[in-house]
Each structure stands twice: as structure tokens, then as C-alpha cells.
N, C-alpha and C positions, 0 to 999 in steps of 0.2 A: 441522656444515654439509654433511655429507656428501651428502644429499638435498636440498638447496637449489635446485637445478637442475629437479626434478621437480615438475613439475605436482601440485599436490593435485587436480583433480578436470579433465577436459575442456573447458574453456565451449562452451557450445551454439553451434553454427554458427546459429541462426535469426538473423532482425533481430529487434534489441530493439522493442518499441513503450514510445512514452512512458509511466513509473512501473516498467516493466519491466526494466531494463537491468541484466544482469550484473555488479552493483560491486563486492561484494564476497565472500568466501570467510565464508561464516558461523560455520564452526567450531564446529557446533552442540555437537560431545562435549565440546568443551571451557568452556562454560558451566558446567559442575559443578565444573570446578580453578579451587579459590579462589586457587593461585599463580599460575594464569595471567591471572585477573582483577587480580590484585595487579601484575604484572608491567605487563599492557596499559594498566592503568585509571592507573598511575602515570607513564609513560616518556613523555619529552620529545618521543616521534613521534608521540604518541594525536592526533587531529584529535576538536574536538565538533561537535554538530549543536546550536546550544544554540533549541531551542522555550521560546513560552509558551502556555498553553491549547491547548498539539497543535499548534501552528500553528508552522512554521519561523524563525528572526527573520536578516534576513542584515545583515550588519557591511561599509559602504562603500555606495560610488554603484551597483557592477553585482552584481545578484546571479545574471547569468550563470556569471563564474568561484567556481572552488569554492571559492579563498582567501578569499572572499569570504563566504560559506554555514557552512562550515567552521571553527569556531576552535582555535586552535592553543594547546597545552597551556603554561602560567602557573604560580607559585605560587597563584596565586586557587585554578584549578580542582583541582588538584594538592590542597589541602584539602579541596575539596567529596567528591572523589576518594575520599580517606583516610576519610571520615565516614562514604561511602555501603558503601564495603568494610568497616568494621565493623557498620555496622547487617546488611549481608548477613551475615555473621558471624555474629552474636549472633542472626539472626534477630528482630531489633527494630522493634517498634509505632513507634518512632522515625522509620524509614524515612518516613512518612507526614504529619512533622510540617512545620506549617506554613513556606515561607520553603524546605525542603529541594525539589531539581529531583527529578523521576522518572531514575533513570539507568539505559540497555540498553543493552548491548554488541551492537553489529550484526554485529560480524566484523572480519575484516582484508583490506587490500588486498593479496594475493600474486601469486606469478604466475600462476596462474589467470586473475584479472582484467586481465592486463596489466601489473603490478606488476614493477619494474626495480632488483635490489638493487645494479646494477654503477653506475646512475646517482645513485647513495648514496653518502656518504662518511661515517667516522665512526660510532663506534657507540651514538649518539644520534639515527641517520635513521632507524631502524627496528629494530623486536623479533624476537628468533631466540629459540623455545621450543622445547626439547628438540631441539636441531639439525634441527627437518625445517618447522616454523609458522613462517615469515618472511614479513613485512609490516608497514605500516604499520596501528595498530586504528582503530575508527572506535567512536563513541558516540555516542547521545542526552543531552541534558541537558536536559529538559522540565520550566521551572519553570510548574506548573498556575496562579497568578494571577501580574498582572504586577507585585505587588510586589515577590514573589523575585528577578524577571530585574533589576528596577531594583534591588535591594541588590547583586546580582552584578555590574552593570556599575559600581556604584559602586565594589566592591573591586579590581575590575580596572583603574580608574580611576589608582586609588590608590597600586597597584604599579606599574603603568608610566608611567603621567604623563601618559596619553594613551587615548583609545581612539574608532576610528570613530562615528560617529550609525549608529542600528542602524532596521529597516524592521520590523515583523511582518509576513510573507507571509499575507495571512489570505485573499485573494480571488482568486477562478478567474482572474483578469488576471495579478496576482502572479504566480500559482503557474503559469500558464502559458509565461511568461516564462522561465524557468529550463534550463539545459541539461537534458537527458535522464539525465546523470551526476547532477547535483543533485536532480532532478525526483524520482530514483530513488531517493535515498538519502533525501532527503522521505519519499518515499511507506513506504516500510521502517520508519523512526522513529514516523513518524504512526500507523501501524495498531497496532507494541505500546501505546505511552505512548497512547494514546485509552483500548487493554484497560485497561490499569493503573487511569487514571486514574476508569474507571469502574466499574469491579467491586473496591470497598473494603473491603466483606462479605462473607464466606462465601456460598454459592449454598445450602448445605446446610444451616449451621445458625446464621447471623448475625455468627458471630464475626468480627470485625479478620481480613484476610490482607493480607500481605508478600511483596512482589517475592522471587526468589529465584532462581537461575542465570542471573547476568547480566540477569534482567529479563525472562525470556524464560516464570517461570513465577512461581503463585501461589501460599502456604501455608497454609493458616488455620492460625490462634494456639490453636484451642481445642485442647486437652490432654486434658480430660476424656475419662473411661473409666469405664464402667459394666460389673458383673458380670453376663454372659449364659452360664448354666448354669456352665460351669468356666471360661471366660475370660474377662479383661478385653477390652473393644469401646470403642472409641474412640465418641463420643456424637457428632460430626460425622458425618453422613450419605457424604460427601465421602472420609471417612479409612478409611470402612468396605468401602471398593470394595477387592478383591485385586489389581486391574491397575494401578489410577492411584491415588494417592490427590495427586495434583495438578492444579489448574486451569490449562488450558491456552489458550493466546491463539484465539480464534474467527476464520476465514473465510469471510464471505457471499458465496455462491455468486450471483449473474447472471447468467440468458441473457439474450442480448443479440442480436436476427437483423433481418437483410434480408430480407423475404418480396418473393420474384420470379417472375413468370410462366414457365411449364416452356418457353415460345420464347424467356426473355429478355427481352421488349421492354418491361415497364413491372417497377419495382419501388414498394415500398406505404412512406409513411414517416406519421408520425403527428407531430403538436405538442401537449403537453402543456398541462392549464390551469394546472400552478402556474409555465407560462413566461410566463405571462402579467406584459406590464409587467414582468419582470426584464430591466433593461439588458445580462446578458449572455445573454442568451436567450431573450427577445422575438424574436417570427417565426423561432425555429427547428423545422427539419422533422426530425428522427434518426430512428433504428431504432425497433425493438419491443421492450420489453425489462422485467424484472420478478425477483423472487426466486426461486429453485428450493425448489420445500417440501419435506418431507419424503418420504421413498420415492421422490421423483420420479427416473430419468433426464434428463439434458440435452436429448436428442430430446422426450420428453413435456412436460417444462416449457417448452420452448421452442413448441410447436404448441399448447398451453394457453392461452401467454400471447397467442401472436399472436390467439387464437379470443377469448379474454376482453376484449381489450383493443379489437380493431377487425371481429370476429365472422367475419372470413378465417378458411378451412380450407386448410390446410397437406396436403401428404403426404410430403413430406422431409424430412431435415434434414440439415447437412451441418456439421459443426464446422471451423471454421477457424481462429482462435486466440485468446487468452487477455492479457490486461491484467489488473493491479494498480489498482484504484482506490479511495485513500485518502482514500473521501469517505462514512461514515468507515472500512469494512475489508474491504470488494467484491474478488472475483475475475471480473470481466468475461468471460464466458464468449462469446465471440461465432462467430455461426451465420449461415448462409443456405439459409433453408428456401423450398420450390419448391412453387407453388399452380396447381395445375390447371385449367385454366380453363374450366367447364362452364357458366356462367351463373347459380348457387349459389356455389361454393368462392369467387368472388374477391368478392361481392357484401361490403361495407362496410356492417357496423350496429357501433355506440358504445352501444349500450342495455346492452348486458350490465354494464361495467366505464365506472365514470364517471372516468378518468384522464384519457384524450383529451379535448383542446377537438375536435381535427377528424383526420381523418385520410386521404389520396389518393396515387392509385395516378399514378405518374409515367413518364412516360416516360426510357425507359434514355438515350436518345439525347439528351434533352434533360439531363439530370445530366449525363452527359458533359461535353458540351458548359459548364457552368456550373465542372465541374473545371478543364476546360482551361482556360478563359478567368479561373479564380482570382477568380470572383464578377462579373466584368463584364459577360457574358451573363446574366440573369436575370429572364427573363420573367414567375416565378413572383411574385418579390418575397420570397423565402426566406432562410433563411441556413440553411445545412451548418451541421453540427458541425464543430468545432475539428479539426484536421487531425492534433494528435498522440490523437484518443481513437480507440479501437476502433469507432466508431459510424463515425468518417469513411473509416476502411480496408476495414470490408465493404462502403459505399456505393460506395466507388473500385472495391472489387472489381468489384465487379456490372458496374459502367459501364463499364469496359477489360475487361470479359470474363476476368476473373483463376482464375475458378474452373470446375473440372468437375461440371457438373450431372447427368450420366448418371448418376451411383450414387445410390442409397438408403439411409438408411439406417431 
């Protein structure tokens, strides 16, 4: 316990943005110690995230608090627990069988994140490994159909005599709803257990792979080994790489920008046709925004997309920050790029890229104005983006003047 007091890692002085937030200590080295998976995955402080179909399910009326989001370790789980650490073990096609949850170790809450071992009692409130990893751990329990979740709440039923009516958070209302703590710890769970759930095959050579360090990686099961001149070669394409021979979880990169006139005064937003008629996003206006391809820079993808997408040409770009979006495994990259205004550059054509229903060039003062007023000013007849996404923070930017457009990049 002698280090218990010391920080494992600084947390970032920035502000979190919603899915973003600092929760918890990942503890990535330790994903390979099957003791400490044994230890964490087992101990009366583990807290679950229990999903179905990737989707969160919360337990009670608010799934604001995280008591709530969160379920607290049982003999039920405690069994699921014991099952999933021998399949990780044995490295078992088991893992995958019907009825069985996806299970990832997210990390732990320490002091890093804020975590209070003096506000503990008892040394069943939280795990101390190897005197210096203190915290409470946190996990995914992702049963992929809902007949898993329902045998599970029936077990749980069963030991305790009781157990709350549970919600599936499946819709942007839902999931909106949720603290920033919770939102985050969502969006964390959702982006592995999606990988998992959908990459069940080898990429290289078909075979079955199995979850494997806490969840955080894949195996393939083929074994086979063919003789190439004096050595045997592993016949998976996958196993034959020197550096990795494991599959690692994927993040899709997004820019994400505000294209704004180099005085300020009008920024450019677009509405999509597949908002069309969707009750959460029918008549919204947001940024410009798209996939970064290959070889691209974030400066280049991002003056691509604004050209492809509404036939503006850009000449800046300016990176300003970054969001998690677990819809399904986006890193929001968001930008405000600066378009020169010669009677060309800002001119609006939709021919190129058929994404856009429509797309205009707004007045800075008039956004403003509709922030301030929290939608009661609106002339337009528009609706902003949601005020915890990235889309609504560059728009703010722009409109309070939050950012320096002098530089280039």
C-alpha cells in the first residue's frame, strides 16, 4: 500500500465533452495478468455495465445515477465471471456460445479518476493489486440477444428475491439522457463489445477467433502450420505477421468542421437527406463532416469533405477537439476551417456528393443569437445539434467567437 497515494497517471486538465470523460484508469498492461483479471473479475467491488445487442440496459426509474446503469457484483454474476475466466484460459470456441454475455474489462476507478480509498471501509470496497492498482474495476456484460439478458435477470431474480424492471437504452433520447459519467462509460463498453460482436472470423483465414486480454483483443483458433523451405509457418495469414499476430479493436476516424468566412460573419451548416422524417433529427442543420480515408491528414480530409459534400473551398483548417462517438466506433475529430471569400470559394453546389438535402450559409449573429435564446429565437425554423455532441461546440465556437482564426494550417 505503500504507493496508494500516488497518482497512476495525471488526468487531463481539459473539459471532458459528452462520451469523452475521464472515468476510468484502463490499466491496459494489465489485461494480460490472468491474476488480476481473476482477482477484479471476481471481488465483491467489480461494478457491471450489463448490455444487450451493444446497447446499455439500466436497472430502476433514473438512469441518470450510475447505481442505477451499473450493477453490482452477485453470486449470479460471480458465476458468469468464473466461466468467462476459464474460457479466457483455455482459450475456448466456448466463449462465443449462445446464452454466454461478451465480457471487457474497462479498468478501474483510482485515484486518477477521482477515486477515494479513505471514503472505503472494509476490504471488500475495493481491489489493491500488487500494493500500488487500487480501485474499484468496472466491466462490460454484453449479452448479444435478449434471451441471455432475460435468463440472467431471471437468475438474479432468483438469488435475491427481487430485482428492479430494467430499460434497454437503445435510442439517441435514451442515451442522451444519461450523465456524462454514465454516457462515458456507455460509449467505452459499446465500441469494444460491437468489435467483438462483430468480427467472429478470422480476417485472414476464416477461422473462429476468441476474446483474449480482458476483451480488449482477438485470437484466431487456427493452429495450423505448413512447411515453408526449413520452417513451419502458421497457415493464418494474421499469425504470420512478425509484429502482431493479433486483432486489434478499430477506430473510425471523423472530421468533423465549421466552415466560416475569414471576417466571421456567416458560418455554412448542411441537413442531411437521411434526416429526413427522423423524429430526432428532422429540420436539423450541423457541421460538415465524413470519414478520413486513407493516407489522408485531418487538414486534407476535412477541406475534401467540405468540397465534396457542399462544393465550398476551404483554405484553413484548424483543429480544435475531439469526441468519442459510439455510434457504432467514431473518433469525432472536429475542425473549423476558414473560406475566403472571392465570389468562387464560398459559392454552394450539392452536385458533386449526394448526401446533403440542402445546405446555407448563416449568419454568425443570428446562431448567436438562437444559442442564447436556447431555441426561442428562430427565424430559421432549424434545430442545432444536441448540445452534448461535438457538432454543437464548434457551432458555439464560432458564434461567441471562441477560436483564433489568424493561423493556418
Amino acid at each position: 500500500m505503500s504507493d496508494q497515494k500516488q497518482k497512476s497517471y495525471q488526468k487531463s486538465g481539459l473539459q471532458d465533452l459528452y462520451f469523452g470523460q475521464e472515468c476510468l484508469n484502463r490499466l491496459s498492461f494489465l489485461r494480460e495478468d490472468y491474476d488480476f483479471l481473476k482477482l477484479a473479475g471476481t471481488h465483491p467491488s467489480a461494478k457491471l455495465l450489463v448490455m444487450v445487442g451493444n446497447n446499455a440496459v439500466s436497472f430502476g426509474e433514473n438512469s441518470h445515477h450510475e447505481e442505477h446503469l451499473t450493477f453490482a457484483q452477485n453470486k449470479t454474476t460471480v458465476a458468469y465471471m468464473k466461466q468467462w475466466l476459464a474460457d479466457l484460459e483455455g482459450l475456448s470456441a466456448e466463449s462465443r456460445a449462445a446464452g454466454k454475455p461478451i465480457v471487457v474489462f474497462l479498468g478501474i476507478k483510482d485515484l486518477s479518476v477521482g477515486f477515494e480509498p479513505e471514503s472505503y471501509s472494509g476490504p471488500e470496497a475495493y481491489i489493491t493489486y500488487k500494493e500500488r492498482y487500487t480501485g474499484i474495476p468496472y466491466f462490460a456484460f454484453n449479452f448479444p440477444r435478449r434471451g441471455g439478458l432475460e435468463a440472467f435477470v431471471e437468475k438474479v431474480r432468483a438469488e435475491t428475491g427481487t430485482l428492479p424492471e430494467y430499460k434497454v437504452l437503445s435510442g439517441f433520447q435514451d442515451v442522451f439522457k444519461l450523465s456524462n459519467f454514465n454516457a462515458s462509460i456507455m460509449s467505452h463498453a459499446r465500441m469494444y463489445v460491437d468489435w467483438i460482436h462483430k468480427n467472429q472470423f478470422c480476417g485472414g483465414c476464416g477461422s473462429r477467433v476468441v476474446p483474449i486480454f480482458g476483451g480488449s483483443k482477438l485470437r484466431c483458433l487456427n493452429n495450423e502450420t505448413e512447411t515453408v523451405g526449413d520452417k513451419e509457418t502458421p497457415v493464418c495469414p494474421v499469425k504470420q505477421v512478425l509484429v502482431s499476430n493479433l486483432s486489434f479493436p478499430r477506430t473510425d476516424c471523423v472530421v468533423i468542421t465549421a466552415p466560416v468566412t475569414a471576417d466571421h460573419s456567416k458560418i455554412l451548416l448542411g441537413t442531411s437527406k437521411r434526416w429526413k422524417g427522423d423524429p430526432d433529427f428532422d429540420r436539423m442543420w450541423s457541421c460538415i463532416a465524413g470519414f478520413v480515408e486513407p493516407l489522408e491528414t485531418i487538414e486534407v480530409a476535412t477541406k475534401r469533405e467540405c468540397w465534396e459534400e457542399t462544393g465550398v473551398v476551404s483554405s484553413s483548417v484548424h483543429i480544435m477537439k475531439t469526441q468519442p462517438w459510439p455510434f457504432p466506433v467514431n473518433l469525432m475529430i472536429g475542425c473549423i476551417t476558414v473560406v475566403e471569400e472571392n465570389g468562387v470559394n464560398e459559392m454552394i453546389h450539392l452536385g458533386h456528393d449526394a448526401e446533403l438535402l440542402d445546405a446555407k450559409w448563416f449568419e454568425v449573429s443570428e446562431i448567436k443569437k438562437m444559442i442564447e435564446s436556447k431555441g426561442k429565437y428562430n427565424p430559421f425554423g432549424i434545430l442545432l445539434p444536441k448540445s452534448q455532441s461535438i457538432a454543437f461546440q464548434l457551432i458555439k465556437m464560432v458564434a461567441f467567437n471562441e477560436v483564433n482564426l489568424t493561423s493556418k494550417i
